[in-house]
Kinemage of the C-alpha trace (Angstrom):
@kinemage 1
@onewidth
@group {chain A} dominant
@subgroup {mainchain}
@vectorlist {calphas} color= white
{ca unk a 1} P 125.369 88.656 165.082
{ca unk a 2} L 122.881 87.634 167.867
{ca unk a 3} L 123.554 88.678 171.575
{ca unk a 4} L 122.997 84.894 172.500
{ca unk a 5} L 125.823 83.379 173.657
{ca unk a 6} L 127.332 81.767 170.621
{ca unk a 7} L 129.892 79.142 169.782
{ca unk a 8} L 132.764 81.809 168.547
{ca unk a 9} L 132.878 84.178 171.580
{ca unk a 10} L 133.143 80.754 174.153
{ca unk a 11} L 135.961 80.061 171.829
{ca unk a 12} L 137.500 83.727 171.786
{ca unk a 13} L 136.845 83.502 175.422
{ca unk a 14} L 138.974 80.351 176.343
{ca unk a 15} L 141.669 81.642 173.736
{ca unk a 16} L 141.837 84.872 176.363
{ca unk a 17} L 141.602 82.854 179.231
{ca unk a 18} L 144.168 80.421 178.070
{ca unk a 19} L 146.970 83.115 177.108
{ca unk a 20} L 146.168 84.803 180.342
{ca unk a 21} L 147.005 81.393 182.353
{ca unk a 22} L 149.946 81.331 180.273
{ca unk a 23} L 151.270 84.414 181.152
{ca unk a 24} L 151.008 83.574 184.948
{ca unk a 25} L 152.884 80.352 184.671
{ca unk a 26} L 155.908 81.575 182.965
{ca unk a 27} L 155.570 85.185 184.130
{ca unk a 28} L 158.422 87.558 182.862
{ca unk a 29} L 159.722 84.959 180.768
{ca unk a 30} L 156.119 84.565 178.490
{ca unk a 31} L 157.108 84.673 174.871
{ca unk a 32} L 154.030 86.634 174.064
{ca unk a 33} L 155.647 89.441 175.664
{ca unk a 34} L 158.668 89.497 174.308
{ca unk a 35} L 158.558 92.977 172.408
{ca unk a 36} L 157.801 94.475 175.432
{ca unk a 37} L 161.572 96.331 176.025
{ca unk a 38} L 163.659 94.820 179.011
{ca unk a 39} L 164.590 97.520 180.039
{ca unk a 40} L 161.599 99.043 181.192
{ca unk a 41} L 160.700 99.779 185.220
{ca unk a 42} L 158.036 97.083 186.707
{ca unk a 43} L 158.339 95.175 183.254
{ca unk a 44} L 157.678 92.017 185.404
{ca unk a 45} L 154.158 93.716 187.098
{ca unk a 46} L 153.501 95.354 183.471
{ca unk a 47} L 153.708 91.183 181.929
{ca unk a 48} L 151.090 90.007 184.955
{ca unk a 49} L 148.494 92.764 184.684
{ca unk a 50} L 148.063 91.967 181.188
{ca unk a 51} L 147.913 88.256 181.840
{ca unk a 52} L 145.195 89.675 184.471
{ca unk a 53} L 143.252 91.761 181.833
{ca unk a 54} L 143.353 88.399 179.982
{ca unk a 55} L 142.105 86.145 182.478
{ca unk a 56} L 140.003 88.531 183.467
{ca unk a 57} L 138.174 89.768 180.319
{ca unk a 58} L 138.051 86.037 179.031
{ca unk a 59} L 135.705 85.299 181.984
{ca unk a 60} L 133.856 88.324 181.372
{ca unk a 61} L 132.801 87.557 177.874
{ca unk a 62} L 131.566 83.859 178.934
{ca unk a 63} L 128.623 85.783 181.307
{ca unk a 64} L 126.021 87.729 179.367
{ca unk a 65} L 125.817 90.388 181.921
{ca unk a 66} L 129.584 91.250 181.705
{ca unk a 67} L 130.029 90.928 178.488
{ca unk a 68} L 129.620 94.590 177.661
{ca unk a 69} L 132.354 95.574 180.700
{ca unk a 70} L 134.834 92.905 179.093
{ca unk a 71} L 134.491 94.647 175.731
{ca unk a 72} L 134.914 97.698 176.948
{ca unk a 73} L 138.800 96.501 178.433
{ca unk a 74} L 139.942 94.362 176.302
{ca unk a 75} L 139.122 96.391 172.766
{ca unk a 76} L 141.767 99.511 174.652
{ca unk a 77} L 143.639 96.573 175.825
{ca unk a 78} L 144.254 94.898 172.357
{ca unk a 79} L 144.420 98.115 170.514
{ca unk a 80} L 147.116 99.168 172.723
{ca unk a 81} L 148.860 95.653 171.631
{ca unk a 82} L 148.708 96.276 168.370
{ca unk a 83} L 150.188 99.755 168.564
{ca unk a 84} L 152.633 99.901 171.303
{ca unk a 85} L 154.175 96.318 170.799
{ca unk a 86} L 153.346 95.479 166.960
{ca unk a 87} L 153.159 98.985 165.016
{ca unk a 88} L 156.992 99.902 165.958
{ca unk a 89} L 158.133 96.735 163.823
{ca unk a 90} L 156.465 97.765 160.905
{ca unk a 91} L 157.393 101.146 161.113
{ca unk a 92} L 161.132 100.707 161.683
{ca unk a 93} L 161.451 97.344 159.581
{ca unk a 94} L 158.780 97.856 157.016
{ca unk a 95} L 160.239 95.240 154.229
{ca unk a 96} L 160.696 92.944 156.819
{ca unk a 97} L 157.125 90.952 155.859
{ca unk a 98} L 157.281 88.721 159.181
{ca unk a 99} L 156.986 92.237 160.819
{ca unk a 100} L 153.962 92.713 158.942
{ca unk a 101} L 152.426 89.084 159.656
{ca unk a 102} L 153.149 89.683 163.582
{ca unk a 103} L 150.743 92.820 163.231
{ca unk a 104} L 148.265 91.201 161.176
{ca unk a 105} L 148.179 88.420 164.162
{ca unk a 106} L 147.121 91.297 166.992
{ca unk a 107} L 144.891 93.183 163.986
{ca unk a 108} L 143.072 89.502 163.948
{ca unk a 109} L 141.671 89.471 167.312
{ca unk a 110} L 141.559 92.842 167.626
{ca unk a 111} L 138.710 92.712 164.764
{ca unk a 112} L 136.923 89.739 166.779
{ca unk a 113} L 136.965 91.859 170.337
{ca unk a 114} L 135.767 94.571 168.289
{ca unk a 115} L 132.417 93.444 166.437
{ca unk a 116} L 131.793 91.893 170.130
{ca unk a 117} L 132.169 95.437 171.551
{ca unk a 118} L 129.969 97.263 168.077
{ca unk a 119} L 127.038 94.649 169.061
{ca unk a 120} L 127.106 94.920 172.641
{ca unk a 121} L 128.036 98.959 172.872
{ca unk a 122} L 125.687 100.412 175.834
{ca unk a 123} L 124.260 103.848 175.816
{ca unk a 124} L 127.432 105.739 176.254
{ca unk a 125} L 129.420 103.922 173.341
{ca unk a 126} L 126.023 104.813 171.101
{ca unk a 127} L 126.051 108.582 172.311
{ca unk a 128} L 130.423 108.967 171.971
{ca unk a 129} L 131.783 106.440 169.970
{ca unk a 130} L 129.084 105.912 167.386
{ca unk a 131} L 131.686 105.898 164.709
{ca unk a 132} L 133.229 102.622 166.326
{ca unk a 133} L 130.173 100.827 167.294
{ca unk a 134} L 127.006 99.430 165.357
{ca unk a 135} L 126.587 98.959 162.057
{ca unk a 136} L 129.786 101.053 161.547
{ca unk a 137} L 132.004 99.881 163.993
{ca unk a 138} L 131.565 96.355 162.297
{ca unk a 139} L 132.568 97.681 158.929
{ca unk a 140} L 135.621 98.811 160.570
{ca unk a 141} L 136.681 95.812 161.845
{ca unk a 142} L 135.807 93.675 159.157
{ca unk a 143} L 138.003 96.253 157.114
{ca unk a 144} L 141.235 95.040 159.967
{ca unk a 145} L 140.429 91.404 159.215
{ca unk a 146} L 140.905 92.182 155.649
{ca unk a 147} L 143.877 93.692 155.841
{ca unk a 148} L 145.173 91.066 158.084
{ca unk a 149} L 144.005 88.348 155.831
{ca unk a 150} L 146.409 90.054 153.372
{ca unk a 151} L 149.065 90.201 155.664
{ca unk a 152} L 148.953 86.367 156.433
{ca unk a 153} L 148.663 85.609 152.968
{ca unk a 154} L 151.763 87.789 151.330
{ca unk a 155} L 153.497 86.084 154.696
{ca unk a 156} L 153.148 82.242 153.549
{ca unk a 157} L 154.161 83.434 149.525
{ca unk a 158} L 157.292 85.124 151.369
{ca unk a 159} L 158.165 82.413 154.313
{ca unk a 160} L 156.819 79.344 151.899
{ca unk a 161} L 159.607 76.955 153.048
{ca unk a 162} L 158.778 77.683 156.357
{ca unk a 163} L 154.991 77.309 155.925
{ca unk a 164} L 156.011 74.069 154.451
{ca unk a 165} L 157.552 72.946 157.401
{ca unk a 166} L 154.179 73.831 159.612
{ca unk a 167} L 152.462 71.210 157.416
{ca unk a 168} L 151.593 67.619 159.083
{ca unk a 169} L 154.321 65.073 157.270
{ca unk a 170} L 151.043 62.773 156.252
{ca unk a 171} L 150.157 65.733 153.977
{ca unk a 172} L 151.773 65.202 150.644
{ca unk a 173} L 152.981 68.500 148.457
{ca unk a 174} L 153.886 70.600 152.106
{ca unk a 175} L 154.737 73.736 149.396
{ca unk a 176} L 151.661 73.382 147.370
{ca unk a 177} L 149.575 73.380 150.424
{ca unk a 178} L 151.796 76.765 151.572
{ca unk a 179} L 151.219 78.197 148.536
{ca unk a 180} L 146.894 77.789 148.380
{ca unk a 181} L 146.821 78.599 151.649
{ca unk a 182} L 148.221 81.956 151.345
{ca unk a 183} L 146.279 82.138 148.361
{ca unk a 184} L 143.047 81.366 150.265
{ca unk a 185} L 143.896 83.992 152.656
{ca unk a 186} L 143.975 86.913 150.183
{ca unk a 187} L 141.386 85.440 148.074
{ca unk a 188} L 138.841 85.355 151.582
{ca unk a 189} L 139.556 89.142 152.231
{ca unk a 190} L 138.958 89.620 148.507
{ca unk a 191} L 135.574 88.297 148.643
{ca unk a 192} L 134.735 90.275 152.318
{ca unk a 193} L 135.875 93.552 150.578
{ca unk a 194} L 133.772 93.479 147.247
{ca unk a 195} L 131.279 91.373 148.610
{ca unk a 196} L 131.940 88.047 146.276
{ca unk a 197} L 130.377 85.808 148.650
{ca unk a 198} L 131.606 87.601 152.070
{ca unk a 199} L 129.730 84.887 154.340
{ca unk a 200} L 130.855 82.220 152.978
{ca unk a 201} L 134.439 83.820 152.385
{ca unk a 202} L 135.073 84.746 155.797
{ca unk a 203} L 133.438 80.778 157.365
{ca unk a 204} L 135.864 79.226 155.094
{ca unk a 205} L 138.682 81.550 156.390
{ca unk a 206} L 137.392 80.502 159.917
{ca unk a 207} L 137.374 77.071 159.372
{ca unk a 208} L 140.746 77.107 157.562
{ca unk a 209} L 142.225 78.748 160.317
{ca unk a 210} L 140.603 76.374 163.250
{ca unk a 211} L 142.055 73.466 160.821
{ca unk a 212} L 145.094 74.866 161.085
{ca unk a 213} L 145.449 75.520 164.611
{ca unk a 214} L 144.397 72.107 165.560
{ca unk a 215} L 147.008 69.810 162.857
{ca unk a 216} L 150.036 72.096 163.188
{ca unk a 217} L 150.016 72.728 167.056
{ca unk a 218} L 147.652 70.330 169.037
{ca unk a 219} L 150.310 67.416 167.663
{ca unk a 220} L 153.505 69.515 168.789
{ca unk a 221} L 151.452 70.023 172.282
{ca unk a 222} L 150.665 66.405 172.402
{ca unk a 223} L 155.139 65.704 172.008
{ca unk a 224} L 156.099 68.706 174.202
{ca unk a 225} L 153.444 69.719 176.091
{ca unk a 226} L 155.607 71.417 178.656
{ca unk a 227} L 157.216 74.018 175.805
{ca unk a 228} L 156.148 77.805 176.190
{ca unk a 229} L 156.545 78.764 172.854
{ca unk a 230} L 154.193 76.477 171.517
{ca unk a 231} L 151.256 77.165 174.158
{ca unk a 232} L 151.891 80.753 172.804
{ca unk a 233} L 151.498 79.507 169.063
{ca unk a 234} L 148.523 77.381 170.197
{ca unk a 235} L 146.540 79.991 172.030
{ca unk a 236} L 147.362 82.619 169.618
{ca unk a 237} L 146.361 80.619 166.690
{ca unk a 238} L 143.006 79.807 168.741
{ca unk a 239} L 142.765 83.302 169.505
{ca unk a 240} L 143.067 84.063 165.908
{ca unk a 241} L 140.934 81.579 164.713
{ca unk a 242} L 137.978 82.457 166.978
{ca unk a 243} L 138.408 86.277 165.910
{ca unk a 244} L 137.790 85.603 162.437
{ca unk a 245} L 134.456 83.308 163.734
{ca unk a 246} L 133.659 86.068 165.063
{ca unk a 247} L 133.971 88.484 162.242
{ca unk a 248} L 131.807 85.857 160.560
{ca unk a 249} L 129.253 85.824 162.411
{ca unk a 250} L 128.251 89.443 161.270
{ca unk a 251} L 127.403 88.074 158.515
{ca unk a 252} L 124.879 85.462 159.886
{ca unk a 253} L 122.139 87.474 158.205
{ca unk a 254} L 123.397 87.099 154.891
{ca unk a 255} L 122.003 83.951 152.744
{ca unk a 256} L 125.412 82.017 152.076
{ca unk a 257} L 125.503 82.973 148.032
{ca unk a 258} L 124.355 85.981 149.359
{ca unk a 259} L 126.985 89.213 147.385
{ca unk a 260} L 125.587 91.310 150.686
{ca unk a 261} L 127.498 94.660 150.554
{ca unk a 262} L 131.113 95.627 150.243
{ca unk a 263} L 132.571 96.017 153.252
């Protein structure tokens, strides 16, 4: 992955930015914060300062020179997510596969903050937390995508009426299309994990998501473009979508037929 500014981390970036916005606008009522227990003292100020580590860390990963400071919150920031708001699901509801899926969501752009923050790391990353930066700190996180990928795929084989109903009504065979797309999803971290074509594998899982994000959800904005829960599906599919682009792009070295190496 180059340190230029690229494509995927503008889009990752307005993704942050966007759910961030979101969370100022609806406040203590933003569905993306709904796990976070009612009951708990300054809930409300909790719900803003994330929508400010958002905002803020969105920005930060648009301007070269703050790039590495953004990393460096939002990688806690989104780990934290994934364990304090996701992991308790799983744990307390683990054949509950929807549990599983909401994990593998977080786990997503967790992955694409983290190969930002393994190709950016500074001096004191390299010297403490070599093991999560580099060469092996994108390992890692391609190794989250690819158990995410499974996650989203056994979720659309489980919930295949529902994925059905996702599909745009011009698309004939709504089922069929649930089915090979959770197929594609387990057959992308497939190829990542024993190297079958890993670029290619993980820009068609890119793509597939991006596809997804703009024919199920852009159209629903476009009717009822004043709902909450479907700016939260929107900019969480985005943010999805541009975390796997980013994953990707760590493979921008490898020729497209390229086998590479297992991740």
């Amino acid at each position: 992955m180059e340190t230029s500014t690229q494509p995927s981390r503008v889009a990752f970036a307005a993704a942050l930015i966007g759910l961030g916005l979101l969370t100022f606008i609806y406040g203590d009522s933003s569905a993306l914060w709904e796990p976070i227990p009612k009951a708990l003292p300054g809930r409300s100020v909790v719900i803003y300062l994330c929508g400010v580590i958002e905002l803020a860390g969105g920005i930060g990963l648009l301007l070269r020179s703050s790039v590495l400071f953004a990393c460096r919150v939002l990688v806690p920031f989104l780990l934290l997510w994934l364990v304090l708001l996701k992991l308790p699901g799983v744990l307390l509801h683990p054949a509950v596969v929807v549990r599983w899926e909401q994990f593998g969501e977080t786990a997503a752009i967790l992955a694409g903050a983290w190969c930002l923050f393994a190709v950016y790391a500074g001096t004191w990353e390299q010297r403490h937390l070599g093991f999560a930066v580099g060469d092996r700190g994108v390992r890692m996180a391609r190794l989250l995508l690819i158990a995410a990928l499974v996650m989203f795929g056994v979720s659309h084989f489980a919930y295949a009426d529902l994925t059905a109903s996702l599909v745009p009504r011009w698309m004939r065979f709504p089922l069929g299309w649930a089915y090979l797309t959770g197929a594609a999803n387990i057959a992308a971290a497939a190829g990542m994990l024993f190297a079958i074509y890993p670029r290619l594998a993980a820009n068609l899982e890119a793509a597939m998501l991006w596809i997804f994000t703009l024919f199920v959800w852009v159209p629903r904005i476009v009717s009822v473009h004043s709902d909450q829960e479907i700016w939260a599906e929107f900019l969480v599919s985005a943010a999805i979508a541009a975390g796997v682009w980013l994953v990707a792009d760590t493979y921008r070295n490898d020729t497209v037929v390229s086998t590479g190496s297992a991740a």
